[in-house]
N, C-alpha and C positions, 0 to 999 in steps of 0.2 A: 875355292870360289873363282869363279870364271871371270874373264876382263867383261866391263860394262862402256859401250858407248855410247854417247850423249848422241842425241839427235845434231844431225849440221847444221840446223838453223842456231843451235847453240852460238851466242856473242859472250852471255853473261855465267860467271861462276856466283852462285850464292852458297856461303856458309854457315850453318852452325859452329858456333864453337863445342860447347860440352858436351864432351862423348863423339865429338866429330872433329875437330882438330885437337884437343885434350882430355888427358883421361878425368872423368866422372869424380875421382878420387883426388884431384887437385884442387877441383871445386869443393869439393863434400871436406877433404880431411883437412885443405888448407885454409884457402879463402871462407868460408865460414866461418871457422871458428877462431881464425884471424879477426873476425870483426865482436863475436860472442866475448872474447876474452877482453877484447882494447875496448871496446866500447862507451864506459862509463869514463874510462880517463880520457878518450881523443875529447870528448863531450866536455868534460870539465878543464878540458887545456885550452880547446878552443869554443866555446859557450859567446866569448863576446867578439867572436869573430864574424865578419858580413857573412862569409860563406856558411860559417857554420847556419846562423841566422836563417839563412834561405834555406837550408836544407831542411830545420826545422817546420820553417812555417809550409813548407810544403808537403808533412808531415800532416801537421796539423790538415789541412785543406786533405788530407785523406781520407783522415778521420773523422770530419765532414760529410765527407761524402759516404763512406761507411755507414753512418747513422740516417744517411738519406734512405740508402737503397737497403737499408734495415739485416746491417751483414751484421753478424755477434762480434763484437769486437770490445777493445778496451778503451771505456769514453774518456778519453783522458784530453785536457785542453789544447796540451801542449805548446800555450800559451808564454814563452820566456821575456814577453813586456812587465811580466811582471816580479821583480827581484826578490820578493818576499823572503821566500823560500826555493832559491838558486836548486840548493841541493834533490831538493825533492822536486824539482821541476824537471833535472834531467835526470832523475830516475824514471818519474813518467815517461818520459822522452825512451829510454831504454827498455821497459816494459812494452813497449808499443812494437818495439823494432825489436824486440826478440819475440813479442807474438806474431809480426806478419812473417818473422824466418820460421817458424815453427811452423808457421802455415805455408809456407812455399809459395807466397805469393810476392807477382812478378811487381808491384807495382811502382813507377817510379819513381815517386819520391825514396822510395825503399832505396832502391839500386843506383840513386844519387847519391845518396850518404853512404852506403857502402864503396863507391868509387871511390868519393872521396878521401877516404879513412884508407884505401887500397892503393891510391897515389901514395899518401906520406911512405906507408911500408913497403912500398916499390923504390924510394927515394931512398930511402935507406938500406936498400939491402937484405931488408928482411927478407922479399918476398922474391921470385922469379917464376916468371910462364913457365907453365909445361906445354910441350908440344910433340904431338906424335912423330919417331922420324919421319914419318914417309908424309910430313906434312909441306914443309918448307923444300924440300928438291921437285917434290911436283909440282908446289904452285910455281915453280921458277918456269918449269916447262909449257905449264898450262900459259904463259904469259909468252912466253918465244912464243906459241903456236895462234899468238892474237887474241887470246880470250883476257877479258877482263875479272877479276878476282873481288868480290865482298863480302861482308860480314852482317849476319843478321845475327843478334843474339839477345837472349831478353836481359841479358845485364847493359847496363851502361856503355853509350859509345866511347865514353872516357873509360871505364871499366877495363872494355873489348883493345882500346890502343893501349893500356899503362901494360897488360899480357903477353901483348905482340913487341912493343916496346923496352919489354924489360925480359926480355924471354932466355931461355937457355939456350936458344940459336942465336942469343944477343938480341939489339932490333932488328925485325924484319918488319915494320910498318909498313915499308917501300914498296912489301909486296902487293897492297892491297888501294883498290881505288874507289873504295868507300866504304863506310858503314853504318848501320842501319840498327836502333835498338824500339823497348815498345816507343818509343816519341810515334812513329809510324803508322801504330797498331802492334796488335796483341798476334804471335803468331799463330796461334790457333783460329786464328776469322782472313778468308779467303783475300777479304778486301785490303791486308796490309803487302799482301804480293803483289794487289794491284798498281798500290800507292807507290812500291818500291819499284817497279817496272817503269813507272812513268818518271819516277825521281830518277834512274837512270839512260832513262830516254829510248827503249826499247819496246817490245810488244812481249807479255808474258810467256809467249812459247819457245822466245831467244833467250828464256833463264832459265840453269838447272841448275836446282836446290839440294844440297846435301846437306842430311838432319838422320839424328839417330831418334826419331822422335815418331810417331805415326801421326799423330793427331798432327802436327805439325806441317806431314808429310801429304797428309786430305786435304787440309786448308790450302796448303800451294798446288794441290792439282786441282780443287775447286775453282781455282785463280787462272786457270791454262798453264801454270810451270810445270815443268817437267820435272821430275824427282829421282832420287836416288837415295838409298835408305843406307849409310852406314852403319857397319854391327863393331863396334870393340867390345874388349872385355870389358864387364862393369854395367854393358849398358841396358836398358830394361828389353827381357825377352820379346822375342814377337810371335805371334799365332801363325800356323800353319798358311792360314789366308794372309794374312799379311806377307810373308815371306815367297806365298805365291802371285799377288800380287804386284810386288814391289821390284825393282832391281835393287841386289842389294851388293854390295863391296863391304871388305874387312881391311882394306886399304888405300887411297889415296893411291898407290901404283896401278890400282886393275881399271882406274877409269881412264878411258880413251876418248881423247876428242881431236876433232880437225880443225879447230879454228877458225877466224875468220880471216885471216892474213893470207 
């Protein structure tokens, strides 16, 4: 595959993470079910903890709003004011949160309590980032040549630094000068590109978005960014048109840019 250059009004790097700085298979085979397996005990160690507490009740407030907009889901209170019955309160509580993982749904209460539970086993040692090589030597370069470097991902911005922080390159946090998760917006709706251009102080056509995503990859062109469609292994095929459409790299080395320096 051939090298891709960013347009020179290029200031801004935006990233995906999964399938675009890490393989598919870090998320799927680790952190998931890092959280499926620990789940009922992080809940029953820390149950009368504030943070825990918040996590829940904003939990709850999902499932709220679930029954507003009449999604099928599990009504369950998720109410832990009430000590009655502790045990089966975070059973509920876990019922709820392995049905929106089953549904692959971004939302964030979800993706706060999985950070959370994803710090402790970062802290410990359980866990470490994966990261493509040809991730961390290019963004050093992309940063020599004056571009700024972010992260947009639908997990957690605590999430997105406990990965880069605890990572097999070590931390590389330092590399990056912001990030960005749904708090923003949903990445699939044009308007969170917009919101994010302006949280960086730019005009949407001085950011290009690299996402192994399509839908992803419309919404930021819907938005004026400019895109680039990373392909790794793992990640979901793309149509003939798409492929004809897109610029597409299978590396972090084939993209070229000039900076603003």
């Amino acid at each position: 595959m051939a090298t891709v250059s960013v347009p020179a009004c290029t200031t801004a790097l935006l990233l995906d993470i999964e399938g675009t700085t890490t393989p598919i298979t870090f998320v799927k085979d680790i952190l998931f079910p890092y959280i499926r397996e620990h789940l009922e005990d992080y809940l029953s160690t820390h149950w009368e903890e504030d943070e825990c507490k918040q996590d829940v009740h904003l939990l709850k407030k999902q499932v709220e709003e679930d029954i507003k907009q009449n999604r099928a889901c599990p009504v369950h209170t998720l109410d832990q004011t009430v000590h009655t019955d502790e045990e089966k309160a975070i059973r509920e509580v876990v019922d709820n949160v392995l049905w929106q993982m089953a549904a692959d749904r971004k939302t964030t209460a979800l993706k706060q309590l999985q950070g959370h539970m994803w710090r402790a086993a970062y802290a410990a040692g359980r866990i470490k980032g994966e990261v493509y090589q040809d991730v961390v030597p290019s963004i050093k370069r992309w940063r020599r040549q004056g571009l700024k470097v972010y992260i947009y991902s639908s997990g957690s911005v605590e999430a997105q630094k406990l990965l880069f922080g605890h990572s097999i390159e070590g931390d590389v946090l330092d590399l990056f000068d912001g990030h960005f998760d749904t708090n923003i917006g949903a990445k699939v709706e044009g308007k969170s590109y917009q919101r994010i251009a302006e949280r960086i102080g730019c005009q949407p056509e001085e950011i290009t978005f690299l996402t192994d995503v399509t839908r992803e990859a419309k919404a930021a062109e819907d938005a004026g960014v400019n895109v680039v469609v990373v392909v790794r292994p793992g990640n979901m095929e793309l149509t003939d048109e798409e492929r004809a459409h897109y610029n597409l790299i299978t590396s972090f080395n084939q993209l070229e840019v000039t900076g603003s320096a």
